[in-house]
Kinemage of the C-alpha trace (Angstrom):
@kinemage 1
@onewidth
@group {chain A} dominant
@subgroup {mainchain}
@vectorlist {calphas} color= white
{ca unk a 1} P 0.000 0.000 0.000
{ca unk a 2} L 1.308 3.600 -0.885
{ca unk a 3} L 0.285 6.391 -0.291
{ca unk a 4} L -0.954 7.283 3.570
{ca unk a 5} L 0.326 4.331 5.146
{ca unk a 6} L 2.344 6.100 7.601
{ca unk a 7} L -1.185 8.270 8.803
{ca unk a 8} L -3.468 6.728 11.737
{ca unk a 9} L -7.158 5.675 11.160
{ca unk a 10} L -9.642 6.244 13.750
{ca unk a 11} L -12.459 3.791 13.650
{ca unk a 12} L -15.328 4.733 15.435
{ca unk a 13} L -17.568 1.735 15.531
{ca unk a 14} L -19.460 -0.214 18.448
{ca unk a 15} L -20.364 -3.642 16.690
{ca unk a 16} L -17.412 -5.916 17.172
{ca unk a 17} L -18.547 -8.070 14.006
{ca unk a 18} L -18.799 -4.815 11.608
{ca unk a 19} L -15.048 -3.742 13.248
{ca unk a 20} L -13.762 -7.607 12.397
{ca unk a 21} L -14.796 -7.787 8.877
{ca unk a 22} L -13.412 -4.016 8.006
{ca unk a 23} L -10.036 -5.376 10.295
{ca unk a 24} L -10.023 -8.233 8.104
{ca unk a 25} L -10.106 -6.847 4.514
{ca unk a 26} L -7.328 -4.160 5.599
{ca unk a 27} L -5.237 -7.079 6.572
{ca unk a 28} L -6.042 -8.861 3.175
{ca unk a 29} L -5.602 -5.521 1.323
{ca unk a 30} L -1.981 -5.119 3.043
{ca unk a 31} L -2.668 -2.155 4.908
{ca unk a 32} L -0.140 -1.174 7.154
{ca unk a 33} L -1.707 2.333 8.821
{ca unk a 34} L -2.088 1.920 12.149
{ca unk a 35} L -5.671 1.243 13.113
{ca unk a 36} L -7.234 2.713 16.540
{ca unk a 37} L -11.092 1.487 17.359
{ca unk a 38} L -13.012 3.446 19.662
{ca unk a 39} L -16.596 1.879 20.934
{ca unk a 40} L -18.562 4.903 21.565
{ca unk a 41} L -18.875 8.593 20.696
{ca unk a 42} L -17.771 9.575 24.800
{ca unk a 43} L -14.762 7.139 24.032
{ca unk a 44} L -14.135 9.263 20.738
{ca unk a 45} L -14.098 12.718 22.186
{ca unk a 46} L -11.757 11.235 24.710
{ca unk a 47} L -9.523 9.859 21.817
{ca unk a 48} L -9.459 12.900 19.787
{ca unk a 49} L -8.981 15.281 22.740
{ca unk a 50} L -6.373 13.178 24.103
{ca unk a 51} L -8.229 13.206 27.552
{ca unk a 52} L -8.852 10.547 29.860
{ca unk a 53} L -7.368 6.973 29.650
{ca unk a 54} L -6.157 9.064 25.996
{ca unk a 55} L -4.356 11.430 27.224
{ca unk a 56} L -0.931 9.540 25.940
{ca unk a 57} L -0.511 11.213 22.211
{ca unk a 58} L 1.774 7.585 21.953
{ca unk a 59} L -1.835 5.842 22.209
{ca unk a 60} L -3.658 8.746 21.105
{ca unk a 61} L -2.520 10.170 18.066
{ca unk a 62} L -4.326 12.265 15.616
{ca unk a 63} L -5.946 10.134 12.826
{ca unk a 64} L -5.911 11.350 9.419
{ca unk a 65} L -9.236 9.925 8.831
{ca unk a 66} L -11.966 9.286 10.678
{ca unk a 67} L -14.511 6.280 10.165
{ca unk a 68} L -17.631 7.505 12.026
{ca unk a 69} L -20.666 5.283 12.742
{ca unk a 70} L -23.783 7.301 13.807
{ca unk a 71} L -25.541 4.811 16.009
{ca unk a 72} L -23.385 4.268 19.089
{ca unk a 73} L -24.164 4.079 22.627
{ca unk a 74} L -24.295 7.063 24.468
{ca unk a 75} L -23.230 10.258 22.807
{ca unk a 76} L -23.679 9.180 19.310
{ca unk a 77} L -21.953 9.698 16.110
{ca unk a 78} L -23.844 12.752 14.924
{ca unk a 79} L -22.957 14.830 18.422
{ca unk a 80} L -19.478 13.719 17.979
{ca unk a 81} L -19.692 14.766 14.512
{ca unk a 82} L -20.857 17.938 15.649
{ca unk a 83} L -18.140 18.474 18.434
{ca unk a 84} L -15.651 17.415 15.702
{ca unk a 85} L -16.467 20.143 13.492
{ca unk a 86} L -16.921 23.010 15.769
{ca unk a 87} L -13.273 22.202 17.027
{ca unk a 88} L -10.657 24.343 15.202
{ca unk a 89} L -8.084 21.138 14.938
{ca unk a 90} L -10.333 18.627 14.760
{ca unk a 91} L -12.020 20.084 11.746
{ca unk a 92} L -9.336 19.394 9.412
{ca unk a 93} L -9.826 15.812 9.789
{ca unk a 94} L -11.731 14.062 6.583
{ca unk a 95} L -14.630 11.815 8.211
{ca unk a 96} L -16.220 9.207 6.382
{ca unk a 97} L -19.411 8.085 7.544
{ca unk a 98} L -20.142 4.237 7.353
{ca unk a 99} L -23.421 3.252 9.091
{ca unk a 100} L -26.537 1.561 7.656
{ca unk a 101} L -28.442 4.740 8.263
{ca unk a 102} L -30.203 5.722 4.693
{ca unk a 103} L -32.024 8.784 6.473
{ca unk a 104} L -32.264 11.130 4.287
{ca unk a 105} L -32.511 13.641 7.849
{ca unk a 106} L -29.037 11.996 8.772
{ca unk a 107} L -27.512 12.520 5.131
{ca unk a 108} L -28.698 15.978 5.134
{ca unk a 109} L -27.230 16.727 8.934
{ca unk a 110} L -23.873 15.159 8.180
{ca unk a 111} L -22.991 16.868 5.211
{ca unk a 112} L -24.255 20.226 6.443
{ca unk a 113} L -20.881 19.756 9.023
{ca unk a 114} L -18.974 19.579 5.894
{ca unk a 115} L -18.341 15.454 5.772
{ca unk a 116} L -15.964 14.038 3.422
{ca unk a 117} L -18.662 10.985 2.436
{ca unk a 118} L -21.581 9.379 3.720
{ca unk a 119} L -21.449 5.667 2.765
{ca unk a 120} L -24.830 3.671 4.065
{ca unk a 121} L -23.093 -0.184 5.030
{ca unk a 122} L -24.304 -2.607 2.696
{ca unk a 123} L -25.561 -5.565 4.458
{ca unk a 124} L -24.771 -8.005 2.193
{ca unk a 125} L -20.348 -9.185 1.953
{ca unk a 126} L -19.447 -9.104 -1.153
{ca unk a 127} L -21.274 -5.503 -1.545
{ca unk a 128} L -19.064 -5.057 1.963
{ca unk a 129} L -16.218 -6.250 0.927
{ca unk a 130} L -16.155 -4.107 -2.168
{ca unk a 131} L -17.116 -1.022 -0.372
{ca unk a 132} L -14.203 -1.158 2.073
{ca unk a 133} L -12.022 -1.869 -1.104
{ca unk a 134} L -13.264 1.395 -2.208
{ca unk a 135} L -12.707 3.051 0.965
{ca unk a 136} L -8.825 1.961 1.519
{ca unk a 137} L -8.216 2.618 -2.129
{ca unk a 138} L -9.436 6.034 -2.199
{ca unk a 139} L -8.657 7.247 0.902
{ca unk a 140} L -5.412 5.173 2.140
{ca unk a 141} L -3.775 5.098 -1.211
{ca unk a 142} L -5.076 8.055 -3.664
{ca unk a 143} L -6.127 11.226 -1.698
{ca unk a 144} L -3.191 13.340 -0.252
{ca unk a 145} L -3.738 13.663 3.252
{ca unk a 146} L -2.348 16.672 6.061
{ca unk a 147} L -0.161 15.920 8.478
{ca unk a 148} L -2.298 16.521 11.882
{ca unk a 149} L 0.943 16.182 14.195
C-alpha cells in the first residue's frame, strides 16, 4: 500500500462483528496504517482530545481519517460529529461516515458539518467487501492527506 500508510485511522464503531470484517479486509488488502477502534462517541471525544485513559498522544494520536458510525451508545456519532467540526483542529480531519443509516434527515445533517462521504453499510459481503475496497483505495492510497501532528 502507498500512499498514507504512515497516517493513523480512527475507527469509530461499536459492533465488534462490523469492526472484524473491516479489520479483516485491511489485513487482506496489506494495509499497514495503524488502526485505533473506539466503541462509543464519549470514548471518541476522549480519543481525539487526548483526555482521559487518551491522554498519551503515543496511544492517542491524531488520525488522518476518521470512520464515524452514527448509532453508538451514548453520545452518538452525529454529536461527535458535531463536536468534531466546531473544534478548530479537529475540523481538518476528513470523516467518512459508514453506518446503515439511509435517512435522508441523517444525510442531510452530516454533510451540512462539511463530511468528506456518507457511505450507508451494505448488508450483504461481497457488496461489503467491495465497499471497504473502495474506501482503503481512495482514501489510504489516492487522496493526499495533512499531516495533523
Amino acid at each position: 500500500m502507498v500512499g498514507n500508510a504512515t497516517q493513523p485511522l480512527l475507527v469509530v464503531e461499536d459492533s465488534d462483528e462490523d469492526f472484524s470484517t473491516f479489520q479483516r479486509l485491511l489485513q487482506r488488502e496489506g494495509v499497514v496504517n495503524p488502526i485505533y477502534r473506539c466503541i462509543t462517541g464519549d470514548q471518541a471525544l476522549d480519543f481525539l482530545y487526548q483526555t482521559g485513559s487518551y491522554c498519551n498522544p503515543d496511544i492517542a494520536p491524531r488520525p488522518a481519517v476518521i470512520l464515524l458510525d452514527l448509532n453508538l451508545p451514548g453520545t452518538d456519532g452525529r454529536e461527535v460529529l458535531q463536536e468534531i467540526k466546531q473544534d478548530e483542529v479537529l475540523k481538518k480531519i476528513p470523516v467518512v461516515i459508514m453506518t446503515t443509516s439511509s435517512n435522508p434527515k441523517d444525510i442531510e445533517i452530516c454533510y451540512s458539518y462539511s463530511i468528506s462521504s456518507y457511505i450507508v453499510k451494505p448488508l450483504e459481503i461481497d457488496r461489503l467487501t467491495e465497499t471497504v475496497q473502495t474506501f482503503i483505495k481512495y482514501w489510504l492510497d489516492i487522496v493526499v492527506l495533512p499531516e495533523m501532528g
